[in-house]
C-alpha positions as CSV (number, residue, x, y, z in Angstrom):
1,X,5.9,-24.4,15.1
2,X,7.1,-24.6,11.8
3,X,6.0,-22.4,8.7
4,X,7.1,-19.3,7.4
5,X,4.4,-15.7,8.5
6,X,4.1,-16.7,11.8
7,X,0.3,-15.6,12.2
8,X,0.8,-15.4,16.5
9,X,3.8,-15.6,18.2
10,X,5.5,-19.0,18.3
11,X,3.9,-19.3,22.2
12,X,0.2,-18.3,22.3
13,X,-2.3,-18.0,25.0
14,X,-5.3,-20.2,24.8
15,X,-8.2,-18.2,23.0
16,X,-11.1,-16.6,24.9
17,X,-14.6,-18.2,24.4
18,X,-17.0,-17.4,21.5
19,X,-19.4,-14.9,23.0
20,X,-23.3,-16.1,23.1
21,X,-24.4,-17.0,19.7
22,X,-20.6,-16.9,18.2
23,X,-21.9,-20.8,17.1
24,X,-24.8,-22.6,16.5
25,X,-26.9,-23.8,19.4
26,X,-25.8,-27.0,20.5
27,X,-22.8,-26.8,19.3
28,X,-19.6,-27.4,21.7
29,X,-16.6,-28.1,19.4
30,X,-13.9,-25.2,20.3
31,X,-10.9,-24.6,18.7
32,X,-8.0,-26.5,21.5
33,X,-7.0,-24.4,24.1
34,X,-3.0,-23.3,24.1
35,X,-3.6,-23.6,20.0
36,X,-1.4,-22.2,17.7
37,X,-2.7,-21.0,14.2
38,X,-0.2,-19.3,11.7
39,X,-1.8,-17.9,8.8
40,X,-2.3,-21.1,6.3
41,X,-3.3,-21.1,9.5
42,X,-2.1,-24.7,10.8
43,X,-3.6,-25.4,14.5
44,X,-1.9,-27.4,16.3
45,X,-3.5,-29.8,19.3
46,X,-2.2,-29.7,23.0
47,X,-0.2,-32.1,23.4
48,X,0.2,-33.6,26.9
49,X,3.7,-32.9,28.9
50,X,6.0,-35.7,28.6
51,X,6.7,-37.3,32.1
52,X,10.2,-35.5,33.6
53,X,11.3,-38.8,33.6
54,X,11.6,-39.6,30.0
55,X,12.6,-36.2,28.7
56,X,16.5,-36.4,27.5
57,X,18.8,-39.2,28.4
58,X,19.6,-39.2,32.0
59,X,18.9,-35.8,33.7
60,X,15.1,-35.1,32.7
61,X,15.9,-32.1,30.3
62,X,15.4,-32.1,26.4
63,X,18.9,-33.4,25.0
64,X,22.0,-31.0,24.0
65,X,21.2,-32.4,20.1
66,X,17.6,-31.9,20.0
67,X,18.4,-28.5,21.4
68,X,20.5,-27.5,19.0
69,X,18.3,-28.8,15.7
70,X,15.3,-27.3,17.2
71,X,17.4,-24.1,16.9
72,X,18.9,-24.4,13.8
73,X,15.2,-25.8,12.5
74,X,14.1,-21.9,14.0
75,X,16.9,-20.0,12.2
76,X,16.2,-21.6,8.7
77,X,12.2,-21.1,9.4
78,X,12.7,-17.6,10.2
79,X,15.4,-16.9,7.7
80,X,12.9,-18.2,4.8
81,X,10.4,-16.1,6.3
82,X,12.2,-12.9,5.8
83,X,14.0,-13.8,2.1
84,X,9.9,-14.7,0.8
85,X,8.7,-11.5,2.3
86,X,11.4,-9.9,0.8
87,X,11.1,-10.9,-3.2
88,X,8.7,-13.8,-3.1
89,X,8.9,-17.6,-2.5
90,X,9.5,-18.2,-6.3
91,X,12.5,-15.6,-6.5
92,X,14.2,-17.9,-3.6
93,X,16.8,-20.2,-3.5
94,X,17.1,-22.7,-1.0
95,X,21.0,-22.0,-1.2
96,X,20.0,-18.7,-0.2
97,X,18.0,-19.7,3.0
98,X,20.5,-21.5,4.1
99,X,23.0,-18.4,3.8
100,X,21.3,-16.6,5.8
101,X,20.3,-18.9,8.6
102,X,24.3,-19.4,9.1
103,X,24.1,-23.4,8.0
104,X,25.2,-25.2,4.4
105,X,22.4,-26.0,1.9
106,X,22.2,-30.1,2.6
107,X,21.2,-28.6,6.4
108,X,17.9,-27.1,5.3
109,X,17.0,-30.5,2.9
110,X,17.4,-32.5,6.0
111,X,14.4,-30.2,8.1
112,X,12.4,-29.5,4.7
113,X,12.9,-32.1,2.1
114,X,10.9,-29.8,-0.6
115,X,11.3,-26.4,-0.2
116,X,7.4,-25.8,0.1
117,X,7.8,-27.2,3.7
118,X,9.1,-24.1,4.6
119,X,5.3,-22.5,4.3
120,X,3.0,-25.8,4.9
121,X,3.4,-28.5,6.7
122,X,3.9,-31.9,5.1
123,X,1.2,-33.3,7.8
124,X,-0.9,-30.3,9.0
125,X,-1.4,-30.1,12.7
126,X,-4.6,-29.0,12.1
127,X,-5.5,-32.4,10.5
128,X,-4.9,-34.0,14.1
129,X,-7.6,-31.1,15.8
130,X,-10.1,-31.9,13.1
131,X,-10.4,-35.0,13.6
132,X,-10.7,-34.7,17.3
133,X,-12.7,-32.0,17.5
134,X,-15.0,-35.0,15.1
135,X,-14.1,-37.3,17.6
136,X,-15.3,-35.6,20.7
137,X,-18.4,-34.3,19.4
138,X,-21.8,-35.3,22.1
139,X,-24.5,-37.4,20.7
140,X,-26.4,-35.7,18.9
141,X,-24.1,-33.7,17.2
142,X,-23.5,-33.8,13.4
143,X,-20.1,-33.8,11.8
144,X,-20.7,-30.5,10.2
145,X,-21.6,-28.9,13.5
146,X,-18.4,-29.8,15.1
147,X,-16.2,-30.0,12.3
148,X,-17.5,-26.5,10.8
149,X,-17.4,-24.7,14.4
150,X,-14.0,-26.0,15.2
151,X,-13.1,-24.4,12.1
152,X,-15.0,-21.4,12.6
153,X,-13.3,-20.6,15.9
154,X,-9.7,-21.4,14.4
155,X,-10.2,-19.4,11.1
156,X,-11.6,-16.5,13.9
157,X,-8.2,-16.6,15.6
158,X,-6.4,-14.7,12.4
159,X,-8.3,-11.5,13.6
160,X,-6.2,-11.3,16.6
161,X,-4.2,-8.2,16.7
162,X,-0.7,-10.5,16.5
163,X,-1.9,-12.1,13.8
164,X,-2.3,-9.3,10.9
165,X,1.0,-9.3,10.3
166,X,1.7,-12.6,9.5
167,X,-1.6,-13.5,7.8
168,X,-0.8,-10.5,5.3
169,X,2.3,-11.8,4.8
170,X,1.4,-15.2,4.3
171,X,-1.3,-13.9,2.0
172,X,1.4,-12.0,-0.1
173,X,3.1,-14.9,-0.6
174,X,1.0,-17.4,-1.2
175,X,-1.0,-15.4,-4.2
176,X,2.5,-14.1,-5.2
177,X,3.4,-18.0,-6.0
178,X,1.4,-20.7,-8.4
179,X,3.7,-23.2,-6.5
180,X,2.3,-22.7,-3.4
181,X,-1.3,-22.6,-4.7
182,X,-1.4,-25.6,-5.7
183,X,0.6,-27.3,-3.0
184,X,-2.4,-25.2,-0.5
185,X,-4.9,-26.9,-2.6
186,X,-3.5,-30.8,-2.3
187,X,-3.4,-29.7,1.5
188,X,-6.9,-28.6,1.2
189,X,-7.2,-32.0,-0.8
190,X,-5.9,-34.2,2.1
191,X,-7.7,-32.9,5.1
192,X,-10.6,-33.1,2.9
193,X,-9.7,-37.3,2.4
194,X,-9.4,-37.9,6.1
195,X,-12.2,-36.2,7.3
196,X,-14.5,-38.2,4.6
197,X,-12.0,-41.2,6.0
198,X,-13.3,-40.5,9.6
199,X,-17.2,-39.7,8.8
200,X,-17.3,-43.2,6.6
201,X,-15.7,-45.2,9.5
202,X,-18.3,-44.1,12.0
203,X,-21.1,-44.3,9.7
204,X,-20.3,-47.7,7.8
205,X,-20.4,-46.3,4.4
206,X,-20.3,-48.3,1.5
207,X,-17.5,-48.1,-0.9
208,X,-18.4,-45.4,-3.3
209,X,-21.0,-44.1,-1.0
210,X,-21.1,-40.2,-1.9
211,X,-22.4,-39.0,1.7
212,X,-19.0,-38.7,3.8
213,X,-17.2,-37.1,1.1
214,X,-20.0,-34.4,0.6
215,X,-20.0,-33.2,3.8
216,X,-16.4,-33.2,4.3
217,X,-16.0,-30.9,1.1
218,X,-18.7,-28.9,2.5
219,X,-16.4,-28.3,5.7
220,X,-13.5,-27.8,4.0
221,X,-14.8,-25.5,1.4
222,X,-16.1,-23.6,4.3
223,X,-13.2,-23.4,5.4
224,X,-11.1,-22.2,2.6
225,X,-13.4,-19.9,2.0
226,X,-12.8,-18.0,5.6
227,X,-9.1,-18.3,5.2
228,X,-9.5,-16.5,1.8
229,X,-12.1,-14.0,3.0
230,X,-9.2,-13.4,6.2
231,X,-6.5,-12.7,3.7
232,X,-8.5,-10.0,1.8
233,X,-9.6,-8.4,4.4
234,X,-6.3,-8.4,6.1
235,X,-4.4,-7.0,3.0
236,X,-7.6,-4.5,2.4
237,X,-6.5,-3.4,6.3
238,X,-9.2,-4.6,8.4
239,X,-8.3,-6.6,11.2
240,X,-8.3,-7.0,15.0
241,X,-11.6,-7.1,16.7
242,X,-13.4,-6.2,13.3
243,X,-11.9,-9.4,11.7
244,X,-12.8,-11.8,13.7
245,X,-16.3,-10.3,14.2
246,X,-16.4,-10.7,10.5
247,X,-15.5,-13.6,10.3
248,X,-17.5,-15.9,13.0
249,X,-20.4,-14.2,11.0
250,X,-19.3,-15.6,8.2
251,X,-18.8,-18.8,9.6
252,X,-22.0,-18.9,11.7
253,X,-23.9,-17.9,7.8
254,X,-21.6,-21.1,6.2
255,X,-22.9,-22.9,9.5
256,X,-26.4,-22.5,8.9
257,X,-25.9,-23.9,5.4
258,X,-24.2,-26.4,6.1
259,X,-26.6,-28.0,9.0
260,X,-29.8,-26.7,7.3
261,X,-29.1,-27.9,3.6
262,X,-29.0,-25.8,0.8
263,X,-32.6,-26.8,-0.6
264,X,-33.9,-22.9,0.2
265,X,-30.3,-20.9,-0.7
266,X,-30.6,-19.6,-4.2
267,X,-33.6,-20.2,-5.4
268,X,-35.0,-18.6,-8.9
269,X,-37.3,-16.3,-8.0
C-alpha cells in the first residue's frame, strides 16, 4: 500500500456490513471485502492469490529482489510520512526523504518518479473498485446506485477508530500544500473520465452526449464532498463510531439526490 497517512494499518480486516438502511433499497454495491482505504482514501480491490507455483523463481516464495524493494519502497513511504507530518509536504526535500529512509536520492525517483507519488497514487486503486463495483451491479440497478454506495461505504471506512490518525494527518497535509490540491483534484479529474468512459460504453452514447459525464460528476462530487466533510470532522475531533454514522447519513442524503434528481432540492419558495 503506498501513500503517505496510512488511514488503517497496512493489513486491514474486511469491513462489517452496513446496518439496515445504511444504503438505499435495492442497492447491493459494497465497498470489497479485505479493502484498504488510506485517507485520500485509495481502496484497493482483492486481488486473487497467485498460484504457489508461479510466485518467485524456483521455490514458490516472492523473490530475494522483490523482497528487498518492497522494503525499501516501505522505508521511503514511511520516512515521507513522518518528514510531511513534521513541516509539511512543500517544506520537503526529496533528498531529505531519502536520508532518512537510509537509501541515495536516485532510489526514491525510481519508486516515485514525482514526488506527489508519495501521497497519491499515480493510478488509484480505487479507480479499479469503481469500476467494478459498476460492473457487478444487478439489472436494475443504476450507475449512481452502485457507484454512489460503493463510495458511500469506502468514504464510511475513515471513521474507523485506526483511521483518525491518519485521515488528520493526511488532512493536514493536503490543505497545508496547493501542490497537492491540485494534483487531488486531476485525481478527482480522472476517476471522473473513466467512470463517464464506462457508463458511455454500456449505454452507446454518442460522442458529445452529456449524460455519462453528468452522472459520473455527480458520483464523484459526492464523493469528494464526504472525503472533505471526513477531514473536518476528523481535525474538529469527531471520529470513531460518530464518524462514520455521520457520514453514511450523508451519503445516504447525496444518495437520494442523486437517484431522485434534483428537480425538488432548492426550490424558491
Amino acid at each position: 500500500m503506498t501513500g503517505v497517512a496510512h488511514a488503517l494499518p497496512r493489513t486491514t480486516p474486511a469491513p462489517a456490513s452496513p446496518a439496515e438502511g445504511d444504503t438505499p433499497e435495492g442497492s447491493t454495491a459494497a465497498t470489497p471485502a479485505g479493502a484498504v482505504i488510506r485517507a485520500v482514501p485509495s481502496v484497493r480491490p482483492d486481488v486473487p492469490a497467485e498460484p504457489a507455483g508461479r510466485r518467485g523463481r524456483k521455490g514458490g516464495e516472492p523473490g530475494a529482489r522483490e523482497r528487498r524493494r518492497q522494503e525499501t519502497r516501505e522505508k521511503i513511504v514511511d520516512a515521507a510520512a513522518e518528514l510531511f507530518a513534521e513541516r509539511g509536504f512543500d517544506a520537503v526535500s526529496v533528498m531529505e526523504i531519502a536520508r532518512r529512509a537510509g537509501v541515495v536520492e536516485k532510489t526514491v525517483f525510481n519508486h516515485f518518479p514525482v514526488k506527489e507519488g508519495l501521497v497519491f497514487d499515480a493510478d488509484p486503486p480505487m479507480r479499479a473498485a469503481l469500476l467494478d463495483a459498476v460492473r457487478r451491479r444487478p439489472a436494475g440497478e443504476s450507475v449512481s446506485a452502485a457507484a454512489g454506495s460503493f463510495v458511500v461505504g469506502a468514504v464510511s471506512l475513515l471513521g474507523s477508530p485506526e483511521a483518525a490518525t491518519g485521515v488528520a494527518q493526511m488532512a493536514r497535509v493536503i490543505r497545508g500544500s496547493r501542490t497537492l490540491q491540485v494534483r487531488e483534484r486531476e485525481i478527482l479529474g480522472e476517476l471522473t473520465d473513466a467512470l463517464a468512459g464506462l457508463i458511455a460504453e454500456e449505454t452507446g452514447a454518442r460522442p458529445g452526449q452529456v449524460e455519462p459525464w453528468l452522472a459520473a460528476h455527480a458520483v464523484l462530487g459526492l464523493y469528494a464532498s464526504l472525503l472533505e466533510l471526513a477531514r473536518d470532522r476528523v481535525l474538529a475531533g469527531v471520529g470513531g463510531l460518530e464518524l462514520s454514522a455521520e457520514l453514511r447519513r450523508q451519503g445516504r442524503r447525496g444518495l437520494s439526490l442523486l437517484q431522485f434528481g434534483l428537480a425538488g432540492y432548492a426550490k424558491r419558495r
